[in-house]
C-alpha positions as CSV (number, residue, x, y, z in Angstrom):
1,X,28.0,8.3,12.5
2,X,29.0,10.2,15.7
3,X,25.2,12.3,16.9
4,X,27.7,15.5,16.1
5,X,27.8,14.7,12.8
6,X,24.4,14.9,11.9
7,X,23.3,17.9,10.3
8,X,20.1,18.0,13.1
9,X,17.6,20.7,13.9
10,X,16.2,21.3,17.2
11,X,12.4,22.3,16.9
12,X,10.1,24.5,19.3
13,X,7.4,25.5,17.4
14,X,5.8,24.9,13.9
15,X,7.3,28.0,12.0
16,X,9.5,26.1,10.1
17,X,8.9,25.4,6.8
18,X,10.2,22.1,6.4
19,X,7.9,20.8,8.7
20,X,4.4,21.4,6.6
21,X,4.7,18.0,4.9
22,X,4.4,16.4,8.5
23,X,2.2,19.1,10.5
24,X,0.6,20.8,7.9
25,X,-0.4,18.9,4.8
26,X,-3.3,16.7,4.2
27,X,-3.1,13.0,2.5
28,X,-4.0,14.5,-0.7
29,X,-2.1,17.6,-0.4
30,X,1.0,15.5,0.2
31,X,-0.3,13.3,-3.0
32,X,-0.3,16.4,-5.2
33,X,-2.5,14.6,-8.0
34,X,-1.6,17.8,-10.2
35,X,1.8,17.3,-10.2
36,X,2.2,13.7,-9.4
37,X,6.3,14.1,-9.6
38,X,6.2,16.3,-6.4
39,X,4.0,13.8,-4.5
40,X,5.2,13.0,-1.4
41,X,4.2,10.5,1.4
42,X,5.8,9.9,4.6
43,X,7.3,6.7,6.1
44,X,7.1,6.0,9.7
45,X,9.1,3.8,11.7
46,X,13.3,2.8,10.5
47,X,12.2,-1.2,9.0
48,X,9.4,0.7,6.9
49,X,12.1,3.8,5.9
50,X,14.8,1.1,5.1
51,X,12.3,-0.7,3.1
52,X,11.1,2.7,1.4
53,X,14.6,3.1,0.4
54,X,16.1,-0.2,-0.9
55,X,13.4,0.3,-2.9
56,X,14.6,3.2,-4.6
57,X,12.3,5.8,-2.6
58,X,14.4,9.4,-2.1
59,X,14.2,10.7,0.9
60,X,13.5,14.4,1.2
61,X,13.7,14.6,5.0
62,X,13.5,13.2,8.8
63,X,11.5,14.1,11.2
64,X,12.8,12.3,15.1
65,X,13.0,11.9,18.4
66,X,16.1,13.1,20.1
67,X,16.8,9.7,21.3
68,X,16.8,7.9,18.1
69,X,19.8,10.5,16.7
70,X,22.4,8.1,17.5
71,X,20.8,4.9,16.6
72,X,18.1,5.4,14.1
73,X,19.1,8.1,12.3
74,X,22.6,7.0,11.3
75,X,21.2,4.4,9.6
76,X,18.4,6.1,7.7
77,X,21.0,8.7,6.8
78,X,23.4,5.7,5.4
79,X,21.4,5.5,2.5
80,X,21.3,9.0,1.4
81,X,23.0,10.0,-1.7
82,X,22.5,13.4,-0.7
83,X,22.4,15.8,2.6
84,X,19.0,16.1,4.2
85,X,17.8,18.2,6.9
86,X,16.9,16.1,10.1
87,X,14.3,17.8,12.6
88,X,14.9,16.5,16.3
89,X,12.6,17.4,19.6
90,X,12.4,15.2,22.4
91,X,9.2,13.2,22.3
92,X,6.8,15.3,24.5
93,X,7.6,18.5,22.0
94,X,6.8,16.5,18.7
95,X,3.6,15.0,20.4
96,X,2.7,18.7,21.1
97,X,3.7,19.8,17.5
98,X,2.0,17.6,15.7
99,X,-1.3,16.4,17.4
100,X,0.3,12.9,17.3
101,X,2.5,10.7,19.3
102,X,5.1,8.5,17.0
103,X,4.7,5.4,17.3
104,X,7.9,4.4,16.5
105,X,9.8,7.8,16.8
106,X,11.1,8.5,13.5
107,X,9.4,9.7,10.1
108,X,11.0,10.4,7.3
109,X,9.6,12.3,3.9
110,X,10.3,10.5,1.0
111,X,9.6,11.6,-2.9
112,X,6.5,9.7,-4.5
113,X,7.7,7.1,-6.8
114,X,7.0,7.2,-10.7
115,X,4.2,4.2,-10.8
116,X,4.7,1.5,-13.7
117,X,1.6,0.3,-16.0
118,X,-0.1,-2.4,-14.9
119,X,0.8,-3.9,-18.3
120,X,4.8,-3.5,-16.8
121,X,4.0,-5.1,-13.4
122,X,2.0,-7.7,-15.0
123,X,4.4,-8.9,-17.3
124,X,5.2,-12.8,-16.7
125,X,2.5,-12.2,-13.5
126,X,0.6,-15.3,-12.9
127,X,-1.5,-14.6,-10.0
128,X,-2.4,-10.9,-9.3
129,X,-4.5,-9.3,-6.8
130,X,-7.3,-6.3,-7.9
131,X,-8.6,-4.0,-5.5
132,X,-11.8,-2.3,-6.0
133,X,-12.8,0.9,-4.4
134,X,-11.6,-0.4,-0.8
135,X,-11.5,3.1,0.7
136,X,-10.0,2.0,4.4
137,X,-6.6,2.5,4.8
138,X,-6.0,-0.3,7.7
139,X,-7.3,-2.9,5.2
140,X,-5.2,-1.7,1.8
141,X,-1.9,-2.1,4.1
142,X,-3.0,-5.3,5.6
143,X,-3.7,-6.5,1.8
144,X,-0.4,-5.3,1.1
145,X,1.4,-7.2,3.8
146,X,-0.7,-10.4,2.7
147,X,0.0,-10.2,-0.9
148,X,3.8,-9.7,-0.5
149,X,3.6,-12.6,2.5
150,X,2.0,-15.1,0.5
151,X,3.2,-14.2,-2.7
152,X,0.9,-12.6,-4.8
153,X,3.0,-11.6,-7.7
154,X,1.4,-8.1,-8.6
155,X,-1.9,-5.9,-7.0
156,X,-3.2,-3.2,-8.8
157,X,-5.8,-0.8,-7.7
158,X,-8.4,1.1,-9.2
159,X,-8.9,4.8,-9.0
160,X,-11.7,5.1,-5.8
161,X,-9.2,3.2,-3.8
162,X,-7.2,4.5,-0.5
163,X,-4.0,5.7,-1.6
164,X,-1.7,2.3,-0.4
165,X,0.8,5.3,0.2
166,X,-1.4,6.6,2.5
167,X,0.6,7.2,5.4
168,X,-1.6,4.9,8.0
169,X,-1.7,2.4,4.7
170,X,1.9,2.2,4.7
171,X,2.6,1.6,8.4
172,X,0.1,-1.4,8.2
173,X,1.6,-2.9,5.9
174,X,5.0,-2.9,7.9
175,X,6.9,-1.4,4.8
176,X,5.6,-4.6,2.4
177,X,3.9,-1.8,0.3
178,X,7.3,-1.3,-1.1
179,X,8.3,-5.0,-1.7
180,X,5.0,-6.1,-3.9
181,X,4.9,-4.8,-7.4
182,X,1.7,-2.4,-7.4
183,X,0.0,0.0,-9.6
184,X,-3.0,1.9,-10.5
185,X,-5.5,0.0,-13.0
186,X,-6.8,3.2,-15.1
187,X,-6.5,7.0,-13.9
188,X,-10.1,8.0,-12.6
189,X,-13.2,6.3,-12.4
190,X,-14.6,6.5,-16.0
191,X,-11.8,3.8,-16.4
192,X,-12.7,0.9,-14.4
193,X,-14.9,-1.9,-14.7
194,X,-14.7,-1.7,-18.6
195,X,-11.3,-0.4,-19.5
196,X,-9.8,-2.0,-16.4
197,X,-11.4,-5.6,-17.4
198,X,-10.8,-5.3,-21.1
199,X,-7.1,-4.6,-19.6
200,X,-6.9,-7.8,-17.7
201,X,-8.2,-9.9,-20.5
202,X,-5.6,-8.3,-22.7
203,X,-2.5,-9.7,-20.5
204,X,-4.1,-12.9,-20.8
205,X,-5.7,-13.1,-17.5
206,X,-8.8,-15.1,-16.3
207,X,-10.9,-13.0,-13.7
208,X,-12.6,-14.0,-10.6
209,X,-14.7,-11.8,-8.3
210,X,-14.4,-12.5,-4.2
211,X,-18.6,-12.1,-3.8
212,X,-21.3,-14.3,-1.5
213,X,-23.6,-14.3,-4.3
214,X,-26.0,-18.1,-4.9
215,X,-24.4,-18.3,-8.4
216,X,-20.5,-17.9,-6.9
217,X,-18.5,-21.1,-6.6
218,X,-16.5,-22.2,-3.9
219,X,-13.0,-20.4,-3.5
220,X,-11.3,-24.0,-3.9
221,X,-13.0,-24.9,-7.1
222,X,-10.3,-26.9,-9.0
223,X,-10.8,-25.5,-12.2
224,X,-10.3,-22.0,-10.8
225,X,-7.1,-23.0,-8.7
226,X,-5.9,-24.3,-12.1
227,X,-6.2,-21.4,-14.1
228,X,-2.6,-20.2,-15.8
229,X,-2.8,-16.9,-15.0
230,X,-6.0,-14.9,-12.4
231,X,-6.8,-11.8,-11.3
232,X,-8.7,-12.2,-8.2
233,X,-10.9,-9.0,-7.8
234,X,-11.7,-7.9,-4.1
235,X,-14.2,-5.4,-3.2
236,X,-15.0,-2.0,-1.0
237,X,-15.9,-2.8,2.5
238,X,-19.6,-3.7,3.0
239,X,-20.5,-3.0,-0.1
240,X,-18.3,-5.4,-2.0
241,X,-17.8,-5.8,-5.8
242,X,-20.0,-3.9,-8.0
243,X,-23.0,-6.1,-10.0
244,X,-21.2,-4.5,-13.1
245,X,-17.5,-6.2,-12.3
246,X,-18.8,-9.1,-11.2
247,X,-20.7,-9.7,-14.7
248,X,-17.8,-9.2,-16.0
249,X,-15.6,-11.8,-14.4
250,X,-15.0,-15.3,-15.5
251,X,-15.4,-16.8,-11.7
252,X,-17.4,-15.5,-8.9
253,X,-15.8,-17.2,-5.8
254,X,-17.1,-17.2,-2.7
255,X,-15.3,-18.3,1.2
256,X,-17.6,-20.7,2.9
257,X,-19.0,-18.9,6.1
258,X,-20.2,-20.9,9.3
259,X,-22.4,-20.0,12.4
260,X,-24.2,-17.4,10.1
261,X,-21.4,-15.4,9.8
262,X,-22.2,-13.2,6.7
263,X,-19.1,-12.5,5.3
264,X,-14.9,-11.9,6.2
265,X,-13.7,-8.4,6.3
266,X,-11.7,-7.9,3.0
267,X,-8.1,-7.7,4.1
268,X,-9.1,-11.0,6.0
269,X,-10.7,-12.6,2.7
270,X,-7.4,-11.6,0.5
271,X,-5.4,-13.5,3.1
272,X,-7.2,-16.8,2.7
273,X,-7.6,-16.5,-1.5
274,X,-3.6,-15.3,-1.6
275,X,-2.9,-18.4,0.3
276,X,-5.3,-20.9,-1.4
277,X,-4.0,-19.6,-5.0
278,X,-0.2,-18.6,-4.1
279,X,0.6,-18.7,-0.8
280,X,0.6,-22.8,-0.8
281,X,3.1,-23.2,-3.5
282,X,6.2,-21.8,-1.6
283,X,8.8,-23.9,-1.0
């Protein structure tokens, strides 16, 4: 596609409408919790946008550097079913525009997709990854982009957690977000440990809780690794699991730490239990 042939808008200032869902809108604006089927989150970078829409993702609009019109955008726009406006500036006019530089030059707003139940993502599921009230956005796209590289089949995530479409979340996990099946585990906090646990133990699952605790096992216990089918539950940052989940759980497992190290930040702690209880049997 010729640059001509793109329906493109040259922007100087900040009065156009179409440009509140990049400029304008919060992370939970953009969510819209109210009316979850106008939720919108934004993609940044064209591997994460392609990834957004083989998944299905529709697009809504693109927001780009001048430079990227003939390269970038063509492609993004290859995958459209439908027309959609594209906002262009050269670099130093978005930075102004927006309080941020792009990182990668190209964002694109893209339609929140309809989640399944965990019960749907679950189904034939044999190792699954549960994420409890980790708030930071870095670490629930870096548990993302573990999970989906060392094959995790499933992560759900209760209520208190970041949004994983959480635009930072999203560019961390390098577009993986969109490649692991993920869901919410209950719809606010009332529903989680209880409901979320009775859940689990439903779909046949055996639980076991990531905590340093003196009665915790070590990750590589034999009878854990052999379990069927486990849901390996992962705490907030600092805090951890709650005493509440962790009674509930059928394992507590814990990484062995050396040098007095107290503990692995969680994204880093997801990475060595995905590998230990999925990662290693890829072929």
């Amino acid at each position: 596609m010729d640059m001509n042939e793109i329906p493109w808008i040259e922007i100087e200032d900040l009065s156009h409408p179409g440009l509140d869902v990049y400029t304008k809108l919060t992370e939970a604006q953009l969510r819209n919790r109210l009316e979850p089927e106008k939720g919108i989150f934004i993609a940044e970078s064209t591997k994460v946008i392609r990834l957004a829409l083989e998944a299905g993702c529709v697009p809504l609009s693109v927001l780009s550097e001048k430079k990227h019109l003939q390269t970038q955008v063509p492609e993004i726009l290859s995958y459209c079913r439908d027309e959609i406006p594209v906002y262009t500036a050269e670099r130093e006019v978005l930075s102004a525009l927006t309080g941020f530089a792009l990182s990668r030059g190209i964002l694109c707003a893209m339609r929140r997709p309809k989640l399944p139940t965990a019960e749907e993502i679950c189904r034939g599921a044999r190792r699954i990854a549960v994420l409890e009230n980790v708030v930071d956005a870095t670490n629930i796209g870096a548990i993302m982009r573990s999970a989906a590289a060392l094959n995790m089949d499933a992560v759900l995530v209760t209520p208190t957690c970041c949004d994983p479409l959480n635009r930072r979340a999203v560019r961390v996990s390098m577009g993986t977000v969109f490649q692991v099946p993920w869901t919410y585990i209950g719809e606010d906090h009332t529903q989680w440990p209880e409901d979320g646990m009775r859940r689990l133990k439903q779909m046949g699952f055996r639980t076991a809780a990531m905590a340093l605790r003196d009665d915790s096992v070590r990750i590589d216990d034999p009878t854990a690794v052999s379990e069927e089918k486990i849901a390996l539950i992962l705490g907030a940052e600092g805090d951890g699991l709650s005493a509440d989940t962790i009674a509930r759980c059928d394992y507590t497992l814990r990484i062995p730490m050396a040098h007095s190290v107290d503990s692995l930040n969680v994204a880093a702690a997801s990475a060595v239990a995905f590998w230990l209880f999925a990662g290693q049997y890829q072929k």
